[in-house]
Z-matrix of the N, CA and C atoms (Angstrom, degrees):
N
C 1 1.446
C 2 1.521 1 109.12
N 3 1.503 2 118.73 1 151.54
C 4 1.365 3 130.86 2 -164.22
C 5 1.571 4 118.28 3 -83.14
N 6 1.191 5 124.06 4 100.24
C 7 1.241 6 108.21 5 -151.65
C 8 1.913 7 112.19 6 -61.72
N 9 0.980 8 145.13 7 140.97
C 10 1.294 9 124.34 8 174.84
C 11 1.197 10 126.82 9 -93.13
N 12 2.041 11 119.09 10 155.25
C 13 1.583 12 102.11 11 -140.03
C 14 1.902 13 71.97 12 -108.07
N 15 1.389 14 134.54 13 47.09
C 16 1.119 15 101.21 14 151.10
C 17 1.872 16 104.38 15 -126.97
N 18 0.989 17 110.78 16 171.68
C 19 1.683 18 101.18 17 173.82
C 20 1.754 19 111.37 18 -101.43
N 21 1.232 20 119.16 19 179.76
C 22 1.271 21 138.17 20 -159.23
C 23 1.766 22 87.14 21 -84.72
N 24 0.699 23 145.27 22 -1.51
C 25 1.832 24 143.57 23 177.27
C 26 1.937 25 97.41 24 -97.34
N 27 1.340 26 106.05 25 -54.36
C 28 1.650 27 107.51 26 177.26
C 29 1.062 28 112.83 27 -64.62
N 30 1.102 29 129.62 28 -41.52
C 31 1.327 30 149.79 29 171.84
C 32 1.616 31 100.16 30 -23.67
N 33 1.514 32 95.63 31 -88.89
C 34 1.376 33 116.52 32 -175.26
C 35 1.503 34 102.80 33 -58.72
N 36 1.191 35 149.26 34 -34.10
C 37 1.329 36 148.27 35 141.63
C 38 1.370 37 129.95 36 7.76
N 39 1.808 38 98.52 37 -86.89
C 40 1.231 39 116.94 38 154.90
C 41 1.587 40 129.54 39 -40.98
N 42 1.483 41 117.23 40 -59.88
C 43 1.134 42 112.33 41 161.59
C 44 1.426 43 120.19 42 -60.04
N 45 1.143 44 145.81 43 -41.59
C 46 1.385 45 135.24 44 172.10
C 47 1.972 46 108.56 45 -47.15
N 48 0.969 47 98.67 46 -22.07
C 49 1.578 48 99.85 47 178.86
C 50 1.625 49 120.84 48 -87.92
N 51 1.416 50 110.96 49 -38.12
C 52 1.459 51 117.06 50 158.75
C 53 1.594 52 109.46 51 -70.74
N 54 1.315 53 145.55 52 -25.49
C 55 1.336 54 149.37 53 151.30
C 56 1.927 55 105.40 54 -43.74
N 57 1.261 56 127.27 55 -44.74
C 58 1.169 57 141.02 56 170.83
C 59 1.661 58 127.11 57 -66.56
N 60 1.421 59 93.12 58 -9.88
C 61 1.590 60 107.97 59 164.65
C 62 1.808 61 111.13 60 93.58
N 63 1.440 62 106.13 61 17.80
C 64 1.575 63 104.38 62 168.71
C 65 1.218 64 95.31 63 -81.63
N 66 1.107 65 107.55 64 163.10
C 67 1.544 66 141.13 65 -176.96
C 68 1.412 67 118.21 66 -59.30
N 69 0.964 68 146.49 67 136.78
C 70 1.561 69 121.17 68 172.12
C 71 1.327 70 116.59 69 -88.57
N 72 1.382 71 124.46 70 -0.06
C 73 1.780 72 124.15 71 176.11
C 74 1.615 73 82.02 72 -82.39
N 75 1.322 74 120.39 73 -64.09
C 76 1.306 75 102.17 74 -149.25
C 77 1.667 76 106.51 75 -77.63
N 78 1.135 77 140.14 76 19.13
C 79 1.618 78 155.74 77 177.03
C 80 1.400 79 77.49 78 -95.84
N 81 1.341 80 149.47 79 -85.15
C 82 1.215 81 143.68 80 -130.49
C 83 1.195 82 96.56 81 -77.59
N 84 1.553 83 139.73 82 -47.17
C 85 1.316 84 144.81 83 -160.95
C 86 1.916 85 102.59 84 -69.80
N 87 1.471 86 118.63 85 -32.86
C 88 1.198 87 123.67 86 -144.61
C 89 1.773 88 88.07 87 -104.38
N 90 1.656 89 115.52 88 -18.01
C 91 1.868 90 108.99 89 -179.55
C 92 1.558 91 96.35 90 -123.43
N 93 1.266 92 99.40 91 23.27
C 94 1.783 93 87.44 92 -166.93
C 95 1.135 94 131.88 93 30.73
N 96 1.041 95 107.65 94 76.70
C 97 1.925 96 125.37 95 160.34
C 98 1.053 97 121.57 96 -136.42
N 99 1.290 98 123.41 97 170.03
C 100 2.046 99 122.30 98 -170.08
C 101 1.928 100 87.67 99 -96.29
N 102 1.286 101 75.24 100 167.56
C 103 1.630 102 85.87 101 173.62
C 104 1.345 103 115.62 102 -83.80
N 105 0.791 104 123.48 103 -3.39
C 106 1.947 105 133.19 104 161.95
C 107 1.207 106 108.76 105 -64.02
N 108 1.718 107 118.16 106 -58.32
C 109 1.343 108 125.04 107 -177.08
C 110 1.685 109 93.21 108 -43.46
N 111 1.116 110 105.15 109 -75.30
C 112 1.475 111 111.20 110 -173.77
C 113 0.886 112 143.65 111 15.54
N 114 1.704 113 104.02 112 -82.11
C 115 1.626 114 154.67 113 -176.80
C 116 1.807 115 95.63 114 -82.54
N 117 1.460 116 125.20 115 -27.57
C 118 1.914 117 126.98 116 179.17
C 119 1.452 118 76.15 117 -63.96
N 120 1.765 119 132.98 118 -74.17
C 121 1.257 120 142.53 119 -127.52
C 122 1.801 121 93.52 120 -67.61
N 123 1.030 122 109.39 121 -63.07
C 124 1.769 123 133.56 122 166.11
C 125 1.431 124 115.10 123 -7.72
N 126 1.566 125 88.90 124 -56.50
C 127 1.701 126 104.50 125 -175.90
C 128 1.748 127 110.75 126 -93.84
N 129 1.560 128 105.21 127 -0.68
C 130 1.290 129 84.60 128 -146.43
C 131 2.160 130 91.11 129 -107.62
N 132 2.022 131 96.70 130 -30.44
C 133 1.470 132 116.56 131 176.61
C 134 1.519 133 111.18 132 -98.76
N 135 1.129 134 128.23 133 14.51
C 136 1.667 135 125.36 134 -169.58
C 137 1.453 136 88.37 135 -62.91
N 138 1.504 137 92.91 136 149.07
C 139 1.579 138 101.94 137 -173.68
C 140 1.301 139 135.13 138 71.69
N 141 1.484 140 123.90 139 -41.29
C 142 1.102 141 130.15 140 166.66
C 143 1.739 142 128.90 141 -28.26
N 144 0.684 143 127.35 142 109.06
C 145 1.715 144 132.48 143 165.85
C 146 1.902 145 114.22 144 -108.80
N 147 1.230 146 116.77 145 116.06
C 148 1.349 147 118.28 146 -166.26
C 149 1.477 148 108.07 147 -110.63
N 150 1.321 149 110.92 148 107.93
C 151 1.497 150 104.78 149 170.06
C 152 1.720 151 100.87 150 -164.57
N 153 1.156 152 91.06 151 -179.10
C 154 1.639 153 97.89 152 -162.13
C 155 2.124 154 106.89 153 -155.36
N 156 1.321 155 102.16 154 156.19
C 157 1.674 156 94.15 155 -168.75
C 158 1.513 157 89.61 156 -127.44
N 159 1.483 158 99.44 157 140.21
C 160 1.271 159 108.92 158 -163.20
C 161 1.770 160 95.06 159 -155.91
N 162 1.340 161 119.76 160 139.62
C 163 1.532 162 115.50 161 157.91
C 164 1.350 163 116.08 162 -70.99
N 165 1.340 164 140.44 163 160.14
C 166 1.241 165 144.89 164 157.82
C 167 1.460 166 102.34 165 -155.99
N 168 1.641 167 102.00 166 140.73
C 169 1.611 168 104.50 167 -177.23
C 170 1.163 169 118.46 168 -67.21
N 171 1.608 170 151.82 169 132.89
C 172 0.971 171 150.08 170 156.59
C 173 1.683 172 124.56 171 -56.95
N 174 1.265 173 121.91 172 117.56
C 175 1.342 174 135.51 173 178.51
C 176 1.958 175 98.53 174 -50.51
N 177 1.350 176 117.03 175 -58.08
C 178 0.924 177 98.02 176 -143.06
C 179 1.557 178 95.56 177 -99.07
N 180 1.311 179 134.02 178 -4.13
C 181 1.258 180 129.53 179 148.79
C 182 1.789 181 135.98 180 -25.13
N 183 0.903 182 113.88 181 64.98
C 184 1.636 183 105.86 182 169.95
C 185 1.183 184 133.80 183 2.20
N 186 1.549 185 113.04 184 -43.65
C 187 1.493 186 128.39 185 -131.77
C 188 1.623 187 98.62 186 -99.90
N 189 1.820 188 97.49 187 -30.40
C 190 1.566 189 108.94 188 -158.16
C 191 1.179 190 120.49 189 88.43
N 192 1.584 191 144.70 190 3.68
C 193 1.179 192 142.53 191 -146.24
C 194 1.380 193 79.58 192 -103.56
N 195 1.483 194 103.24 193 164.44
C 196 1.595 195 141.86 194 166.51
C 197 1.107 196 99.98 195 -74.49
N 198 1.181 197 125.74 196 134.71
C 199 1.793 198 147.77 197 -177.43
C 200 1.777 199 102.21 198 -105.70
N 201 1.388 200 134.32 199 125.49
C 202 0.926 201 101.39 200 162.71
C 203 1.387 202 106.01 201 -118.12
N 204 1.510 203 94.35 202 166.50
C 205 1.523 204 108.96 203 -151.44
C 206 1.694 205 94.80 204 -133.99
N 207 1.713 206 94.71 205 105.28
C 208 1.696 207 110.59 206 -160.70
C 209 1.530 208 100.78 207 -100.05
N 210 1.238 209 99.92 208 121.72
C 211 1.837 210 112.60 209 -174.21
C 212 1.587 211 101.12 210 -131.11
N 213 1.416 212 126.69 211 136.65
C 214 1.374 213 124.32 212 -167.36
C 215 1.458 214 96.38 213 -128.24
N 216 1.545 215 107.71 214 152.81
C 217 1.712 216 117.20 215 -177.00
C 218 1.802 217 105.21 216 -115.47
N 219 0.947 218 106.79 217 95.10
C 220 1.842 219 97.85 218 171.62
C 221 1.745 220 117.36 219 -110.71
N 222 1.050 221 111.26 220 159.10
C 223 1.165 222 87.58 221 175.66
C 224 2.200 223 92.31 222 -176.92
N 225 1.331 224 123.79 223 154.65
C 226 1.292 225 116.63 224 -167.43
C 227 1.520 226 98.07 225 -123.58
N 228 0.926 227 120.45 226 154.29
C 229 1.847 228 141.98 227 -135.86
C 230 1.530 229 108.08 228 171.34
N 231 1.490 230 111.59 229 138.74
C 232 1.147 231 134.80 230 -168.30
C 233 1.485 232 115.84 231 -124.07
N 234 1.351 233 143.10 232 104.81
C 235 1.469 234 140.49 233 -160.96
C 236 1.577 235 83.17 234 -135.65
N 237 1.607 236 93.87 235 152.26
C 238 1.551 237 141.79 236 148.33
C 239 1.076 238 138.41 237 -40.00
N 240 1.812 239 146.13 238 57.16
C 241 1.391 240 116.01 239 -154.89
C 242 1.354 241 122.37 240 -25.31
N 243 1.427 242 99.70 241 130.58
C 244 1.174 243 101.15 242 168.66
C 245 1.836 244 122.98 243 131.19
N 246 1.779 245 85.61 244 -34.77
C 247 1.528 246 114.84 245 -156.34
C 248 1.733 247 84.29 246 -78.38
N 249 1.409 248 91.19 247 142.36
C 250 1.678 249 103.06 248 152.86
C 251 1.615 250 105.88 249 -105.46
N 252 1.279 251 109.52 250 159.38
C 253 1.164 252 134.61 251 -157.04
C 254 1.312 253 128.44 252 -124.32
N 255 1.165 254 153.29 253 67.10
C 256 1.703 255 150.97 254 -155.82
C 257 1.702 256 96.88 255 -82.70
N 258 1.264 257 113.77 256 113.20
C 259 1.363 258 112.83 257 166.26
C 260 1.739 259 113.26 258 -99.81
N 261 1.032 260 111.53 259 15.17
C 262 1.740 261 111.33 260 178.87
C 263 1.417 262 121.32 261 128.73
N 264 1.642 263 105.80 262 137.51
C 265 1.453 264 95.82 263 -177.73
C 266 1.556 265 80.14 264 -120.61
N 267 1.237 266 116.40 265 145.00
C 268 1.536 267 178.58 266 -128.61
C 269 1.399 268 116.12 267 -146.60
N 270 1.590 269 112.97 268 103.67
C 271 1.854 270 110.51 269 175.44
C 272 1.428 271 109.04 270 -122.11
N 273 1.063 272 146.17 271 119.49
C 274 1.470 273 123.31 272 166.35
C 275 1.688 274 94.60 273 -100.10
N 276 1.451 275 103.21 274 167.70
C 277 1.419 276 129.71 275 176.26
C 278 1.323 277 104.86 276 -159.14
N 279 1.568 278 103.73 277 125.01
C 280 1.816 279 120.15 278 -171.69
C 281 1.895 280 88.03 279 -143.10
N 282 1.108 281 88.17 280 138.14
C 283 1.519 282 122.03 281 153.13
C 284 1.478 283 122.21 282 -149.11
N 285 1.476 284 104.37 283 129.48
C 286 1.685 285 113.21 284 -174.53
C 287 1.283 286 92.90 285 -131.01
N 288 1.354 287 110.13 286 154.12
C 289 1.411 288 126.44 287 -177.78
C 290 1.817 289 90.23 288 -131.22
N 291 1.243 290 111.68 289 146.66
C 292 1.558 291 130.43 290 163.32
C 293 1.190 292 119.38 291 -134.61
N 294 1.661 293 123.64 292 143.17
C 295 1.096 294 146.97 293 -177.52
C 296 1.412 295 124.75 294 -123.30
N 297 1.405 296 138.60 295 113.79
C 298 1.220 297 133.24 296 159.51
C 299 1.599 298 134.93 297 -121.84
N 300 0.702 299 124.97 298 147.08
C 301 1.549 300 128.98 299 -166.80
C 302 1.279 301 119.70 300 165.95
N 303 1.473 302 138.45 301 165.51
C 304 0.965 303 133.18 302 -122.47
C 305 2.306 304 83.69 303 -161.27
N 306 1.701 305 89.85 304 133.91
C 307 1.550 306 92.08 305 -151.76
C 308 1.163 307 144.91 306 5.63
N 309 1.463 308 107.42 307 69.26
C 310 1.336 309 128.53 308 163.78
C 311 1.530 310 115.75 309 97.88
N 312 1.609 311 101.75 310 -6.32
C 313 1.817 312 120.52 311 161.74
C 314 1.186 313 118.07 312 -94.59
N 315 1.586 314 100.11 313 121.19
C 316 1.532 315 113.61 314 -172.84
C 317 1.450 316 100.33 315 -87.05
N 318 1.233 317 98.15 316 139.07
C 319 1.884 318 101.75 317 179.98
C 320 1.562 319 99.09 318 -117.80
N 321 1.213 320 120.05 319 -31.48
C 322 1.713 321 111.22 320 -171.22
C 323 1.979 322 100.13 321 -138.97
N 324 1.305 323 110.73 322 152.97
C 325 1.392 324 122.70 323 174.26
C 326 1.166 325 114.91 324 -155.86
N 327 1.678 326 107.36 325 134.53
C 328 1.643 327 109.56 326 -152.96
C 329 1.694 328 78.74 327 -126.33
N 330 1.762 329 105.23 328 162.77
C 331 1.155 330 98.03 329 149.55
C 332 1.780 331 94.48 330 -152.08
N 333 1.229 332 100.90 331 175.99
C 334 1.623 333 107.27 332 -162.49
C 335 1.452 334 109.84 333 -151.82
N 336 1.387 335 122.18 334 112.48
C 337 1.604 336 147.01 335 -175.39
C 338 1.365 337 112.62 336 -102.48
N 339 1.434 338 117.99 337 93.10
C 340 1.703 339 97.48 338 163.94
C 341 1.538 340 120.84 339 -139.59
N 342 1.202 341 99.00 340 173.22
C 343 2.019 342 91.91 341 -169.26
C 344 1.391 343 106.64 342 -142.61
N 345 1.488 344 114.48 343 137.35
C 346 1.482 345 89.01 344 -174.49
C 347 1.413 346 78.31 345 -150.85
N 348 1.619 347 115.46 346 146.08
C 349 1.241 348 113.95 347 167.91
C 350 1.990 349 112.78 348 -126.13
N 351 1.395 350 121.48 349 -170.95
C 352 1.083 351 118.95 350 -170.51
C 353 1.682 352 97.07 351 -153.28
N 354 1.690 353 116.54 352 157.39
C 355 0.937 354 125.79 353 172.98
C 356 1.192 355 104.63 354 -154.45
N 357 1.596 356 129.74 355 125.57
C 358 1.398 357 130.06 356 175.61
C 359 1.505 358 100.34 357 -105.86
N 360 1.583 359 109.67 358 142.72
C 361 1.191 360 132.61 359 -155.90
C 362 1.714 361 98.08 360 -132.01
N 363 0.974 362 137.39 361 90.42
C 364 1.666 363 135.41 362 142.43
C 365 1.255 364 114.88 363 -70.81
């Protein structure tokens, strides 16, 4: 199977924009896709909302603090008693490096590795 070159965030993208009342010839003409793709994606992300909450340091913050940056995943699905359910596994990977010193002398250097993943289970 063909892997596809957009991800599950564009995905839902595109469709949020035909939800907005563009056209779907000109949606297909403007991300290049057929209108089949479309209507697969249509049937396949309805409902879907993709986001995720995560800290990330802010550049332009002074302070140095962690910004958080609140992204939510919803999405509606229909199961079987009985059925278990995998709604997504979830990886982050961060590395930050820090520097301080004082004209152009570094006195301290940090660096910072972390990984965290997620799996929702119905």
């Amino acid at each position: 199977m063909k892997k596809s070159r957009f991800t599950e965030s564009q995905i839902v993208a595109v469709l949020k924009e035909g939800e907005a009342g563009i056209p779907v010839v000109e949606l297909c003409r403007k991300h290049g896709i057929s209108s089949a793709t479309y209507y697969q994606w249509k049937s396949k992300y309805s409902g879907v909302q993709v986001t995720l909450s995560d800290f990330q340091p802010n550049r332009l913050d002074s302070s140095d603090n962690p910004v958080l940056l609140k992204r939510e995943l919803q999405t509606d699905l229909m199961a079987k008693n009985g059925e278990i359910v995998v709604l997504g596994g979830l990886s982050g990977d961060k590395k930050n490096r820090y520097k301080s010193g004082f004209f152009g002398l570094n006195f301290a250097k940090s660096k910072n590795h972390s990984k965290s993943q997620l799996v929702l289970l119905l």
